[in-house]
C-alpha positions as semicolon CSV with decimal commas, in nm:
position;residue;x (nm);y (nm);z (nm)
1;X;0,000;0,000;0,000
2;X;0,149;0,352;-0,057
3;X;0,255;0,573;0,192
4;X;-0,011;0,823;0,328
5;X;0,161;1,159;0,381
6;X;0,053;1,413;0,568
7;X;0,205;1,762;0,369
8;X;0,416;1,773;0,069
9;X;0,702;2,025;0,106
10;X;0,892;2,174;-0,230
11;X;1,200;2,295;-0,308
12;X;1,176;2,611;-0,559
13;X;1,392;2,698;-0,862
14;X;1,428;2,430;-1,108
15;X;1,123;2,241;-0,949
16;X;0,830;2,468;-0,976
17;X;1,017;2,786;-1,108
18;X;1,185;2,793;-1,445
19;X;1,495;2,922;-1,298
20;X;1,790;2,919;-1,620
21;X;1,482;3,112;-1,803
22;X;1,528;3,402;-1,541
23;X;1,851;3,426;-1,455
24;X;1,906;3,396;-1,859
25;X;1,691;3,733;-1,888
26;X;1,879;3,878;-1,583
27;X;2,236;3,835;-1,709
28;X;2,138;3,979;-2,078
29;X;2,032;4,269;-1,910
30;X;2,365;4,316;-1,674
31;X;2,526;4,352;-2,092
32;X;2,311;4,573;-2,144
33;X;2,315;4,830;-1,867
34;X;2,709;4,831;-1,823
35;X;2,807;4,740;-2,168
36;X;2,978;4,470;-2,148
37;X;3,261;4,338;-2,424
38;X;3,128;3,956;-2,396
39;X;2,945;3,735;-2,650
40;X;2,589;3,666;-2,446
41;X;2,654;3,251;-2,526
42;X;2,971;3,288;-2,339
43;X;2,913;3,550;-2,081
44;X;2,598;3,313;-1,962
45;X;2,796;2,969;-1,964
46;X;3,048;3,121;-1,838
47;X;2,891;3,280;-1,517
48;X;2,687;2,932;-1,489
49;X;2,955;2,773;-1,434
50;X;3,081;2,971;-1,160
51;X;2,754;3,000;-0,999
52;X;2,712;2,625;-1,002
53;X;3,034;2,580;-0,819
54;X;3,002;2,840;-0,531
55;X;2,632;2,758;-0,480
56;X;2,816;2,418;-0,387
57;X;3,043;2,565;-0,185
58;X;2,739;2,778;0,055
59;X;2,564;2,430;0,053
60;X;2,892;2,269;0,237
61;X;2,942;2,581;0,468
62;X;3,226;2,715;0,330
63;X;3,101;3,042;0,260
64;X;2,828;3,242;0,309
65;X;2,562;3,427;0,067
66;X;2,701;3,778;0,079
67;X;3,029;3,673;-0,023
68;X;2,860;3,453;-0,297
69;X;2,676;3,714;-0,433
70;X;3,009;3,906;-0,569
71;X;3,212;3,659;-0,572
72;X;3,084;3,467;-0,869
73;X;3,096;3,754;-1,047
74;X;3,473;3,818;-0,946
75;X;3,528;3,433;-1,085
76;X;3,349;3,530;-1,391
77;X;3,514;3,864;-1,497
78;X;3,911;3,687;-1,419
79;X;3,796;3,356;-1,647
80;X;3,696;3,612;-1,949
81;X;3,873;3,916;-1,890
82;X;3,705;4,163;-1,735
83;X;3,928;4,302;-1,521
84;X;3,731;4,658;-1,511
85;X;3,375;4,457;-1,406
86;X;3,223;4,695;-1,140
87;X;3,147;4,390;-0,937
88;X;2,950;4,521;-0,689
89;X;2,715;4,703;-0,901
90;X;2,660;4,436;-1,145
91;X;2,565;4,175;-0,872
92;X;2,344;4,434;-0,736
93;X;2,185;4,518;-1,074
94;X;2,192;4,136;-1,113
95;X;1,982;4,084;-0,861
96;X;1,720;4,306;-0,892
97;X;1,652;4,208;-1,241
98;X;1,628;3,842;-1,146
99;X;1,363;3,974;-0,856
100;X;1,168;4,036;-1,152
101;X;1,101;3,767;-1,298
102;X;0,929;3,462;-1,181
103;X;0,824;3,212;-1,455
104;X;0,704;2,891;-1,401
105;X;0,810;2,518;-1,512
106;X;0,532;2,347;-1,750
107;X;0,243;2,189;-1,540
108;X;0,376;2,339;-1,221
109;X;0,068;2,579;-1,103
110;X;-0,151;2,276;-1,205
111;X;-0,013;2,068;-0,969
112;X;0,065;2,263;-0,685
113;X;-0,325;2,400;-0,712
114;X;-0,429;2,052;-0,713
115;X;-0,249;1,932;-0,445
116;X;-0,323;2,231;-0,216
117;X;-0,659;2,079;-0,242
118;X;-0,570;1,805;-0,059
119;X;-0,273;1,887;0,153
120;X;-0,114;2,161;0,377
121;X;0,194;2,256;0,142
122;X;0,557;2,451;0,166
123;X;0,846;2,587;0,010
124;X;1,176;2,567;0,129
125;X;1,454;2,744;-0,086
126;X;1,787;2,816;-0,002
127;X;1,797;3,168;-0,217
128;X;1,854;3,441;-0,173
129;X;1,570;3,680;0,041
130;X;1,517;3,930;-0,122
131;X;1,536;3,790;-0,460
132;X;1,278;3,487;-0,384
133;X;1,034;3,733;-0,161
134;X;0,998;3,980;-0,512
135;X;0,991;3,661;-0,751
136;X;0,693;3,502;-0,452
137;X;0,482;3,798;-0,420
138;X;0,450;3,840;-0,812
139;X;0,389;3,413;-0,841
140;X;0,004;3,307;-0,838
141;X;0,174;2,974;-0,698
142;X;0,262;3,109;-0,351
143;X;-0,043;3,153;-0,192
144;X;-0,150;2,772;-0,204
145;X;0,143;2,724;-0,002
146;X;0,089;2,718;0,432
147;X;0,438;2,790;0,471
148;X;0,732;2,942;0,290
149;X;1,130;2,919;0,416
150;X;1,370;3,103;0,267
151;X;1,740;3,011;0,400
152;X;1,877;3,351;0,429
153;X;1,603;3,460;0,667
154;X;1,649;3,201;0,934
155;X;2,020;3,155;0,889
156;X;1,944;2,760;0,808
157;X;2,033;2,614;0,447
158;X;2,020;2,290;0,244
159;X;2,125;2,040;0,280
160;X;2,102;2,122;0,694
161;X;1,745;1,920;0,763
162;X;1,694;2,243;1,058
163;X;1,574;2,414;0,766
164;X;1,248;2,270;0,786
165;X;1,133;2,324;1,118
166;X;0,950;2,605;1,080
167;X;0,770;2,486;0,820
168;X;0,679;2,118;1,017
169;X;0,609;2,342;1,326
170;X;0,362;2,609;1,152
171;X;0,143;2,299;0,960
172;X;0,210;2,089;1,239
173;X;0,383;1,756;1,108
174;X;0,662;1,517;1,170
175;X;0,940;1,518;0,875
176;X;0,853;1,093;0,851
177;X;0,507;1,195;0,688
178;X;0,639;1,452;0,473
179;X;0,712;1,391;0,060
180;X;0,952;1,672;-0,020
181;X;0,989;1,728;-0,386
182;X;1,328;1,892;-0,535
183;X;1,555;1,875;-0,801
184;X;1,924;1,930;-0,663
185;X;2,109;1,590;-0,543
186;X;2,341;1,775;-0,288
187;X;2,067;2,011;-0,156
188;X;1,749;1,881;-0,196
189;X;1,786;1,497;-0,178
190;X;2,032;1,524;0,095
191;X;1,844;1,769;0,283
192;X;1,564;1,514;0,260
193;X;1,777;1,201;0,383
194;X;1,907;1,393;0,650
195;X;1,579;1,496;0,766
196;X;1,403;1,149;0,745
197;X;1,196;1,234;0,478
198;X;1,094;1,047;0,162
199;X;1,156;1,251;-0,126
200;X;1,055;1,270;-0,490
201;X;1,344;1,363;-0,740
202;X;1,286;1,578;-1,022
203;X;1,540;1,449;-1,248
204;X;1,494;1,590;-1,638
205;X;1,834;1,481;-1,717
206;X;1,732;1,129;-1,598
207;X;2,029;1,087;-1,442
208;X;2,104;0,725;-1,277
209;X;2,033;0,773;-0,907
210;X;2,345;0,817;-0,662
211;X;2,491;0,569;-0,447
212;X;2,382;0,643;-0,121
213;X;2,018;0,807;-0,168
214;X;1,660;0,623;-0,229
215;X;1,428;0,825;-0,381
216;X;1,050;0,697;-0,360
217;X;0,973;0,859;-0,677
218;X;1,204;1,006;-0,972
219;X;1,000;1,203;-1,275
220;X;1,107;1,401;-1,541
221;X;0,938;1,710;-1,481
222;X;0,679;1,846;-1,227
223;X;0,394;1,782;-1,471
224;X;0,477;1,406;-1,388
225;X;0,448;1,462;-1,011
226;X;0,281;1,112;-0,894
227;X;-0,113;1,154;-0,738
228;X;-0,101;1,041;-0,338
């Protein structure tokens, strides 16, 4: 028989919110305001690459998000030489241009509507405040959630499973009757393992699953997401 849960908690960008889709629109825009010398293809891959390694780096502690939010820009100018980047105001500017925009994954207000039906729901991000407050208030997906964590706020991140006790205390749950839903192996999934919770991957590379974790569920997409 399956497993009855009592709340389904979800992770946010690259789960529910098409994340590469903003920050894509956000780092055309830095080129534009300070006129930047960089082809857009390799200006983007570029700074991807960097983000995707000191994102890994917060996750294991080693740094925290003020320092990230500069610093992957510092990474980025040295690999494709920029040495006059203003790096401060481009991460600002960067920032407040990805506020703006808060597009969602195929299928993903669908599902989250339907399942709000049914259970008490969260988010749980590990972004950055003020960027995922701006990109929440202007998504029609927030309010069918009971609670919403954001990292920064409560000084908690993923994979840490402390982040979700404010969200099992406000609905009122144990973390063994929770599904938590996310995309990221070394946030999400371990987050979830650490916290006893079963956990659906969203996987839309379909990547084999690592040695060490269990998902209950692996889909493609959030369209797929399984019915309880």
């Amino acid at each position: 028989m399956a497993k009855r849960y009592q709340s389904v908690f979800f992770d946010a960008d690259d789960t529910l919110f098409d994340y590469p889709q903003a920050e894509r629109a956000a780092l055309l825009a830095c080129l534009d305001e300070f006129q930047i010398p960089a082809d857009p293809g390799a200006f983007i891959a570029a700074y991807r690459r960097h983000n995707h390694d000191i994102w890994k780096e917060f996750e294991r502690g080693e740094i925290d998000q003020a320092f990230l939010r500069v610093e992957r820009f510092r990474r980025l100018a040295a690999g494709i030489g920029l040495p006059a980047l203003p790096l401060e105001k481009v991460s600002s500017f960067y920032l407040e241009a990805l506020s703006g925009h808060s597009q969602l994954l195929p299928g993903a207000l669908e599902t989250i509507r339907g399942l709000a039906e049914r259970f008490p729901l969260a988010l749980i991000t590990n972004g950055i405040a003020a960027v995922q407050n701006r990109r929440f208030a202007a998504s029609p997906i927030t309010s069918c959630f009971r609670a919403v964590v954001i990292s920064e706020e409560i000084g908690i991140a993923k994979p840490d499973p402390r982040i979700f006790a404010p969200a099992l205390q406000k609905i009122g749950v144990q973390a063994a009757d929770i599904l938590y839903v996310g995309d990221s192996v070394t946030s999400d999934m371990a987050a979830a393992r650490n916290a006893g919770m079963d956990f659906c991957w969203v996987n839309p590379g379909g990547l084999p699953v690592p040695a060490g974790f269990a998902p209950v569920f692996v889909i493609a997409a959030i369209s797929e997401f399984p019915i309880l």
